[in-house]
N, C-alpha and C positions, 0 to 999 in steps of 0.2 A: 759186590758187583753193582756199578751203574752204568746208567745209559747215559753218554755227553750226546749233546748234538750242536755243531758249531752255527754261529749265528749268521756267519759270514756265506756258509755256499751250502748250508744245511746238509751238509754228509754228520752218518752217526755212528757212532761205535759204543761197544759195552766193553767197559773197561774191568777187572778184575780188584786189579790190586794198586793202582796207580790214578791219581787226576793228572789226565795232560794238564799241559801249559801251552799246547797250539792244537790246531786240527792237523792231522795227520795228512788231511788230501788238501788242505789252501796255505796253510800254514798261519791263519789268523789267530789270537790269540784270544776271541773273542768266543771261547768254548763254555756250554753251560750244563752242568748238570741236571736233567730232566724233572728226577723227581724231586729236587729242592722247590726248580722254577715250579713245578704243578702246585707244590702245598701254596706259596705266596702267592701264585693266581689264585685258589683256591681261597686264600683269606682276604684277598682283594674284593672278587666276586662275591663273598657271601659277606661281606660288610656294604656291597653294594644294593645287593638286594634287598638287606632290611633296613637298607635306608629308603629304599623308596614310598614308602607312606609318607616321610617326613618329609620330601620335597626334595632326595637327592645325599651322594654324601658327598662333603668339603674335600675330600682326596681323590677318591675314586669315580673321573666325570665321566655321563654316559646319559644315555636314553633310554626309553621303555617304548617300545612299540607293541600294538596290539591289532593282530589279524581281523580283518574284516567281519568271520565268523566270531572270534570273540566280541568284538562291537557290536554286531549285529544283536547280540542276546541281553546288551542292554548295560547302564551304567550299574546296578545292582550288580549286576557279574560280574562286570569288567573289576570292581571295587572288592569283589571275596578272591578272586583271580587273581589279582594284586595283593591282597593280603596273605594266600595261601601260599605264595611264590616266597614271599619276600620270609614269609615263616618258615620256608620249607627247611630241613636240615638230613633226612633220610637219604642220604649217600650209601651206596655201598659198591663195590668193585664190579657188578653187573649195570648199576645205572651211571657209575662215572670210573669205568677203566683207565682213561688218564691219572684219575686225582684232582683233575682241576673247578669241578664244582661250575659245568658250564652248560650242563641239561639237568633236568629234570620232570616229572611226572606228578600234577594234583588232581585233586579232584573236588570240584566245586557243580554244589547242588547235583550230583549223581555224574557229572559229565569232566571225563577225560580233558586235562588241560596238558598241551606241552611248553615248558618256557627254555630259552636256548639265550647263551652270553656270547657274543663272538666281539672282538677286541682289535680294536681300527687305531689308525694316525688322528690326530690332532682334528685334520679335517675330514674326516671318515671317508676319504677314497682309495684308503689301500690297508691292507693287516699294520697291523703295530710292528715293528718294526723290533723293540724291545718290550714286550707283555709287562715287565717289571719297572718301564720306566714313568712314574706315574704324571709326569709332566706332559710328555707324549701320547698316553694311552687313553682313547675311551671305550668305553663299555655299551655296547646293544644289546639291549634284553630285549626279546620277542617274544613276547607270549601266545598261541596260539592253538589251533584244536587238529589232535593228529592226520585228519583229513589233507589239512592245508602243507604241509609238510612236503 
């Protein structure tokens, strides 16, 4: 059993025993299976994250933005914040029910950190259009303190 969901008018069905070959309600052929797409966001985003020390990765382009509160507490934190994220690997189906490895939960010098990936166009004014297309895709990582949230 998987879940498609078409790319074209985003209607979704769980299929049994069959991949379409169109969406059922547009008839676009442009259908994806969910849990494939989650794992390759998944290994998009955490190739992206442990690049960030390094100044970014060659495929997966994107930003790091950091909450006021996180700035506030100083480059020392902002820099273990950054390091805890990008190290983080502790998935599991309560903190990422997608699969896609696009929140997370650290914790630097005793204090709660949230970091969150959300996945824009070229020029970051609207969602990605294709999350897999890496030419089109970038990455916003926002790190920030669960207050701000």
């Amino acid at each position: 059993m998987a879940l498609y969901q078409c790319n074209g008018c985003g209607a979704a069905e769980t299929l049994t025993s069959m991949v379409p070959d169109s969406c059922s309600a547009c008839g676009s052929r442009a259908v994806v299976n969910m849990s494939i797409q989650a794992a390759a966001i998944a290994e998009a985003n955490d190739a992206f994250r442990a690049a960030i020390p390094f100044q970014g990765h060659q495929t997966y382009e994107g930003q790091v933005i950091f909450s006021g509160g996180v700035e506030e507490k100083g480059m020392l934190f902002v820099s273990l914040a950054t390091k805890e994220v990008a190290e983080f690997t502790d998935f599991s189906q309560l903190n990422d029910p997608s699969g896609d490895h696009s929140f997370g939960v650290v914790h630097v010098n005793g204090t709660e950190v949230f970091w969150a990936i959300s996945l824009y166009n070229k020029t970051y004014d609207a969602a990605a259009d294709d999350p897999l297309d890496d030419d089109d895709t970038r990455r916003v990582l926002t790190i920030y303190l669960p207050h701000e949230h």
